[in-house]
KOLKOL-217447 format. One record per residue (C-alpha): residue number from 1; x, y, z. Coordinates in steps of 0.1 Angstrom, whole numbers. Each point is the difference from the previous one (the first is absolute). Example, Ala and Ser with C-alpha at 12.3 -4.5 7.8 and 13.67 -1.06 7.14 Angstrom:
{1 {123 -45 78}}
{2 {14 34 -7}}
***
This chain:
{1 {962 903 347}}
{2 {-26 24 -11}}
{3 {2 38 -7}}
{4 {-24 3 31}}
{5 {26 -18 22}}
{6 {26 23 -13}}
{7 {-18 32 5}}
{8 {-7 -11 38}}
{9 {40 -7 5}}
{10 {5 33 -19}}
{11 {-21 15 30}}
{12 {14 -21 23}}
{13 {31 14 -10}}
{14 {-9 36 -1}}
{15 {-19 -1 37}}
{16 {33 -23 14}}
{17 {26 24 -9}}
{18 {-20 32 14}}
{19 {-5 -14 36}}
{20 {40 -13 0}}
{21 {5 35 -12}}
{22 {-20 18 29}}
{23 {8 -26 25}}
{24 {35 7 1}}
{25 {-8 37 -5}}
{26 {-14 -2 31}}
{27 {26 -20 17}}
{28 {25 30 -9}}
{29 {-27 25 9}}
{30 {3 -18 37}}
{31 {39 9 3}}
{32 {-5 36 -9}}
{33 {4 11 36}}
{34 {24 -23 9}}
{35 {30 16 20}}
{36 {28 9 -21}}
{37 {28 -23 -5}}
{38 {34 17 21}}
{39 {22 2 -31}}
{40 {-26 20 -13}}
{41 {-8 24 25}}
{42 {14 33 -19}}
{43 {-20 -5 -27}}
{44 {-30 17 12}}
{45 {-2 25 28}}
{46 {-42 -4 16}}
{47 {-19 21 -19}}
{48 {16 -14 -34}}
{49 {-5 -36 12}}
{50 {-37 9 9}}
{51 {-5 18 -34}}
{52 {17 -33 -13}}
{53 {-29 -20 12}}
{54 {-25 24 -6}}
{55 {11 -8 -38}}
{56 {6 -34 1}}
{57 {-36 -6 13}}
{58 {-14 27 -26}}
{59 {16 -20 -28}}
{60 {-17 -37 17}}
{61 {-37 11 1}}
{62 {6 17 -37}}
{63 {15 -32 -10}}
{64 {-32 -22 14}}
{65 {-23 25 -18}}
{66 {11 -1 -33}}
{67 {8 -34 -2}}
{68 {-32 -12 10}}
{69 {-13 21 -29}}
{70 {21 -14 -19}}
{71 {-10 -35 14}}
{72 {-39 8 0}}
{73 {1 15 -38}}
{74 {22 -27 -17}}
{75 {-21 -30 15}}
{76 {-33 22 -14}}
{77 {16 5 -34}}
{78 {9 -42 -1}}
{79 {-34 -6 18}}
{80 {-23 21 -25}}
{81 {19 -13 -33}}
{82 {23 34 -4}}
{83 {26 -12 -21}}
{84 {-28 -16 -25}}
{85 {-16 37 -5}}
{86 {36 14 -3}}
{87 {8 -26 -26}}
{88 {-40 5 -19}}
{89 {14 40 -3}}
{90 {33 -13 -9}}
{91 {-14 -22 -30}}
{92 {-25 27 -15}}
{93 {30 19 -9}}
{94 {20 -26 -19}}
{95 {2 -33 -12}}
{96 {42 -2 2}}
{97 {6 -18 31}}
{98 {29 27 9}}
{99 {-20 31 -3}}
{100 {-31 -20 20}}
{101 {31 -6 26}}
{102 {16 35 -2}}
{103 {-36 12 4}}
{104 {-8 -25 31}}
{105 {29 10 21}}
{106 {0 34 -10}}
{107 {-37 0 18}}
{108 {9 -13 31}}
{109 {34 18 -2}}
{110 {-18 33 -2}}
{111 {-29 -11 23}}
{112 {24 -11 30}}
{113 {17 30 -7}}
{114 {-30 21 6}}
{115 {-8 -18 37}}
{116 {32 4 15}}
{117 {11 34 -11}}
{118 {-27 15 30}}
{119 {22 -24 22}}
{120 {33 9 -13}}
{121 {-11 37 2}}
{122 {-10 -6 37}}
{123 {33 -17 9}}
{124 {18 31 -18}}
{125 {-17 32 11}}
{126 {-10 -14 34}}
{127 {15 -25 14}}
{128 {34 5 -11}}
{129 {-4 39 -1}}
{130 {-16 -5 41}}
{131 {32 -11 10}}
{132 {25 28 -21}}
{133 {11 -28 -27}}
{134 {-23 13 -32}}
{135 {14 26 -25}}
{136 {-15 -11 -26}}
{137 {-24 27 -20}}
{138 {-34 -11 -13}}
{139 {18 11 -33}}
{140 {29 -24 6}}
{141 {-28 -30 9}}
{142 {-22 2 -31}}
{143 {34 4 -26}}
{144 {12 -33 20}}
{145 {-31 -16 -8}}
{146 {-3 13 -34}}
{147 {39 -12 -7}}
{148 {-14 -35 17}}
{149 {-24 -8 -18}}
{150 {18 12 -33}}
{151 {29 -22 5}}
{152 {-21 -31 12}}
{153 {-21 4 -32}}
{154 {31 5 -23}}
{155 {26 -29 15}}
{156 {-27 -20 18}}
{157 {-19 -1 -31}}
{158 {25 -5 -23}}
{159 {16 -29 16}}
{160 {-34 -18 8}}
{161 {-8 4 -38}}
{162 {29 -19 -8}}
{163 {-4 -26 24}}
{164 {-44 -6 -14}}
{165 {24 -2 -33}}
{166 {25 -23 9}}
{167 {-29 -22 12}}
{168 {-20 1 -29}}
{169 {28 -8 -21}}
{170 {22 -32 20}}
{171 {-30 -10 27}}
{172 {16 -17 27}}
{173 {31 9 -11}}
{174 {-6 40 6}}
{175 {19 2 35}}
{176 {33 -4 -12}}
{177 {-5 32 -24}}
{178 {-14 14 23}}
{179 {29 -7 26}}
{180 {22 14 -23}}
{181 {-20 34 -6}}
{182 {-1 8 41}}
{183 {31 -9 5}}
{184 {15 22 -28}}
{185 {-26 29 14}}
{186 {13 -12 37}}
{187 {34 6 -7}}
{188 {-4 29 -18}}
{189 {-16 17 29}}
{190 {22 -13 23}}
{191 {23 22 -19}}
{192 {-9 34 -10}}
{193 {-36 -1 23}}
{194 {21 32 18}}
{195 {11 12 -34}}
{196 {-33 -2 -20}}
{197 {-30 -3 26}}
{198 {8 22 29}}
{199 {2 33 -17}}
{200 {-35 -6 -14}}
{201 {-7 7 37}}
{202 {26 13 22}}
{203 {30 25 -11}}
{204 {33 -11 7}}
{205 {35 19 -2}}
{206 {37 -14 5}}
{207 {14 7 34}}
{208 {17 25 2}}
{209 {39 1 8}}
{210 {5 5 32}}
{211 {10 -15 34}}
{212 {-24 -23 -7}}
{213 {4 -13 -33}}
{214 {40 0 13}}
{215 {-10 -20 28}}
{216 {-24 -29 -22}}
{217 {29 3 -25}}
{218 {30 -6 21}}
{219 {-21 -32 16}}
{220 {-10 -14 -36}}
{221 {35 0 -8}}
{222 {13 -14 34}}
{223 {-25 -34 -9}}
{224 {13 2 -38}}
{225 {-35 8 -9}}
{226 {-6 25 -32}}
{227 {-24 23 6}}
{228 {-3 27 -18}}
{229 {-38 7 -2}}
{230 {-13 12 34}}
{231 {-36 18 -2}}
{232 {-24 23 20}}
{233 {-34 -8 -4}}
{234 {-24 26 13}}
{235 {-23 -23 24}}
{236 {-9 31 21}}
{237 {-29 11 -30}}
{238 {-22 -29 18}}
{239 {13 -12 34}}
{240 {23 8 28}}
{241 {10 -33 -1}}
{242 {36 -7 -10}}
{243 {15 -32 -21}}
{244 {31 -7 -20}}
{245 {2 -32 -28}}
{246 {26 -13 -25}}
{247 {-8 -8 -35}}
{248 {14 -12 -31}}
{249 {25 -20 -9}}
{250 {37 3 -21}}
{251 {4 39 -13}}
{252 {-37 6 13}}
{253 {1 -5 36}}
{254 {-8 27 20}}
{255 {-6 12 39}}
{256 {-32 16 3}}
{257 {-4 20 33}}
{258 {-35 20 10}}
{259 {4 37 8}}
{260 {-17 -6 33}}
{261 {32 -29 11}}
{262 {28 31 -11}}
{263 {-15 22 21}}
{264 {-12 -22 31}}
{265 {31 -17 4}}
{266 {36 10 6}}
{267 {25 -6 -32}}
{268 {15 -28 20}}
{269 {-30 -20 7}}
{270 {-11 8 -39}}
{271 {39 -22 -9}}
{272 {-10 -24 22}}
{273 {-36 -4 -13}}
{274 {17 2 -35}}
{275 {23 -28 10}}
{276 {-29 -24 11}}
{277 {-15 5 -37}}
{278 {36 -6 -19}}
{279 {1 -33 30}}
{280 {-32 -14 -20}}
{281 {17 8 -33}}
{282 {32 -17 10}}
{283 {-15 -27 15}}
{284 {-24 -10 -34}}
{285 {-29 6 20}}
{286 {-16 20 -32}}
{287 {11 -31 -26}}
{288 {-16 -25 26}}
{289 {-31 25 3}}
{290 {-4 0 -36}}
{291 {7 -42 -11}}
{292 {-27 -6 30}}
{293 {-25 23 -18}}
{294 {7 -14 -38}}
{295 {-1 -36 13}}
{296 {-32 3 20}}
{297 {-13 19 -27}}
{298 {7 -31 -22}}
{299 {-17 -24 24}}
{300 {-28 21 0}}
{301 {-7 3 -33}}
{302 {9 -35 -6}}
{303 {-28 -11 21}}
{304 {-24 28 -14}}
{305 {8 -24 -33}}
{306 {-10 -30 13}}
{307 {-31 14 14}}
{308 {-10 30 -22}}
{309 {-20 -22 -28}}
{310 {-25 -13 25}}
{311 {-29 15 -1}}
{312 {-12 -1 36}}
{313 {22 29 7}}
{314 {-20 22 -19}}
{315 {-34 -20 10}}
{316 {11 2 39}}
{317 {-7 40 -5}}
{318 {-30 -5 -15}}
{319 {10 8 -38}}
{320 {-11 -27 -22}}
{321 {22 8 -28}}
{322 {31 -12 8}}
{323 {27 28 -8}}
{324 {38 5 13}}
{325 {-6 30 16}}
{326 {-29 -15 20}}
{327 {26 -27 9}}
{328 {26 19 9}}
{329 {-20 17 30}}
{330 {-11 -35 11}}
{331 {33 -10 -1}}
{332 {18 32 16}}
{333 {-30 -5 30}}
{334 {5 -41 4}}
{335 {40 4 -3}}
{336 {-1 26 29}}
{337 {9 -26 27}}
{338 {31 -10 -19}}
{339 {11 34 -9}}
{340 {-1 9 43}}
{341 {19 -32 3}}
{342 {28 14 -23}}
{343 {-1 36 14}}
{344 {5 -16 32}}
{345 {31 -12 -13}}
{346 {14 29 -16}}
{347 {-7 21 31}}
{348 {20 -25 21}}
{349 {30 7 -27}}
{350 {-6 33 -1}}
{351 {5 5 37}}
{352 {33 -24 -1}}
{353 {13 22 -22}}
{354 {-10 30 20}}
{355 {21 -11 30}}
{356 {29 -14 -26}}
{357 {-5 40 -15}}
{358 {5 14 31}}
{359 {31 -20 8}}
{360 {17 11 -30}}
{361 {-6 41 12}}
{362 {10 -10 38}}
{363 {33 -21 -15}}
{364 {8 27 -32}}
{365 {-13 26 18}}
{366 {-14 5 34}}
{367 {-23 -11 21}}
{368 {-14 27 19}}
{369 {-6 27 -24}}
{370 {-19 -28 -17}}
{371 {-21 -3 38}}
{372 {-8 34 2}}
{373 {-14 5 -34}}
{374 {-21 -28 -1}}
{375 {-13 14 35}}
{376 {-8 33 -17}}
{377 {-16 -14 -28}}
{378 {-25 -20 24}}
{379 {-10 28 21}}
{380 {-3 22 -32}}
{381 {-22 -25 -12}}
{382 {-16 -10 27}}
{383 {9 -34 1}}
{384 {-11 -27 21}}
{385 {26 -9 29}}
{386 {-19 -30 10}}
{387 {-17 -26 -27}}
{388 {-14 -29 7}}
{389 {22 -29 -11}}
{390 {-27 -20 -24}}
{391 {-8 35 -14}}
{392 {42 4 -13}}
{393 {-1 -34 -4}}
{394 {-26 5 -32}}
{395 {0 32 -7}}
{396 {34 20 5}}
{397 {31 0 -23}}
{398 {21 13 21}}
{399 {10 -9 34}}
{400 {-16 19 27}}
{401 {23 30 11}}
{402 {8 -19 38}}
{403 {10 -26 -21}}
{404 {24 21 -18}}
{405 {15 17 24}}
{406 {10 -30 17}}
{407 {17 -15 -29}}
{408 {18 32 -6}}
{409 {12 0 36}}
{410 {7 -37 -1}}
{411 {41 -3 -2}}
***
């Protein structure tokens, strides 16, 4: 094989997985109208159901729009020899092969940044602010961005540094260093991301005691589950939307709940929302969750090694020099297929242990409570009642809400 034949099946690739993409956009598009399921019926009354659609649709022609820019400029930038002139400015700079690489990706980083943030500001302050979701400020947007970009420069940098440096230094041999060094960093977000990350963005404060925190507390120790760390997080300074996730592990989990889910939903349905999330704690759903990610991260880098040294990776994109970071894009494009193979795979887990989730609230807990919040939290978000199959099938982690309800009815 040539580096022409590779940069035709990186194409191939590219153009393949955009028209599976819309296709079965479209397919769910078709089922946007369709009648809603009788166990659902008190979701929506007509005019929220209409303004449901109304933003559903919105959100599908956005969707074609910016992905086929997206489409149109990344086959340009491989067609006119992009990456070559990124890695020419790259290589005036400096001759270290880490700075040229810190350089290269910073580029792109910041480029790609540039190009979606009109997109991102459209989805924001129009889209989502059309339909009563948006409170973010323009303020709030840029400082996001800023924080962004800082912390993908600081940790993304760093830890790509160290990998150029591990591969200088043992060759074929750099993936098991580098293995180690992700999932060190992994784990370590895994347990203080709430505790370290989150405040650079969001404020959050201890719930207070209450009929609440009395309630959560009484059901944590009625399941033998120690739980002392339960946090608001204040979700309402950018949407109306409302969510609630556990974190941590040992003396650093912790219940995270939005602002937005305490004050949409009744203290009851907040327990029993709170009793799905300890169900995927109890159940070693987060353990499983986190071995799957270190071991396919192993396999992937594993067969980055055997592949990295060639140089028709870097020559597929037109760069003659041969260079990791070159490589690495090739690679990350021509490994895309295998990496929706293996999402497909978590997503069917994920939504296993979903149902398996909400069994633990309906059998600890109850069942209903656990109904009617997950019905409020659809029609606050606007959520689609009726999905095309194929399109849950590759894209949702979760089962659909029909689908839910019947389980949590099912005796």
């Amino acid at each position: 094989m040539n580096s022409t034949t590779l940069f035709y099946i990186i194409i191939a690739i590219i153009c393949i997985n955009f028209i599976l993409d819309k296709v079965l956009s479209a397919l769910n598009a078709k089922h946007y109208n369709d009648a809603v399921p009788a166990e659902l019926d008190d979701v929506y009354d007509e005019t929220e159901y209409k303004k449901s659609q109304a933003y559903k649709a919105t959100n599908y022609k956005f969707g074609i729009w910016s992905s086929l820019f997206s489409l149109v400029l990344t086959l340009g930038f491989l067609l006119f020899d992009g990456f070559e002139y990124v890695d020419t400015v790259a290589r005036s700079y400096s001759e270290n092969p880490i700075l040229i690489a810190l350089i290269f990706f910073g580029i792109i980083m910041l480029g790609s940044d540039i190009i979606s943030t009109p997109f991102s500001y459209y989805k924001t302050f129009v889209i989502e602010e059309q339909f009563g979701f948006n409170k973010t400020t323009k303020k709030t947007f840029i400082l996001d961005k800023i924080k962004g970009l800082l912390m993908t420069t600081i940790l993304g940098g760093g830890i790509l540094a160290l990998i150029i440096w591990f591969y200088q230094q043992t060759q074929n041999q750099f993936w098991l260093y580098t293995w180690g060094i992700i999932t060190v960093f992994t784990v370590f977000m895994n347990m203080f991301y709430s505790k370290l990350i989150v405040p650079l963005f969001n404020k959050q404060t201890p719930l207070e005691d209450g009929s609440l925190r009395d309630k959560i507390s009484d059901y944590a120790k009625s399941v033998g589950f120690n739980l002392n760390k339960i946090f608001i997080i204040d979700g309402s300074k950018r949407s109306t939307k409302a969510n609630a996730y556990f974190s941590g592990f040992g003396s650093e989990k912790r219940v995270t709940l939005y602002d937005t889910l305490v004050n949409d939903l009744e203290e009851e349905e907040i327990v029993a929302v709170l009793a799905h999330e300890v169900g995927h704690y109890k159940k070693k759903h987060i353990i499983f969750n986190l071995i799957a990610s270190i071991l396919l991260t192993g396999l992937t880098l594993y067969i980055l090694s055997i592949f990295i040294s060639n140089p028709l990776l870097s020559n597929a994109l037109g760069v003659e020099i041969a260079s990791f970071h070159v490589g690495l894009i090739a690679f990350g494009l021509l490994y895309s297929p295998i990496s929706e193979i293996t999402g497909l795979v978590m997503n069917h887990f994920s939504r296993k242990f979903e149902y398996q989730a909400d069994d633990y609230a309906k059998n600890t807990y109850k069942a209903e409570p656990l109904i009617t919040s997950l019905k409020k939290l659809s029609k606050n978000g606007l959520s689609n009642l009726t999905p095309h199959p194929a399109y849950v099938w590759m894209h949702y982690s979760h089962p659909t809400l029909l689908q839910r309800v019947k389980n949590l009815r099912n005796t």
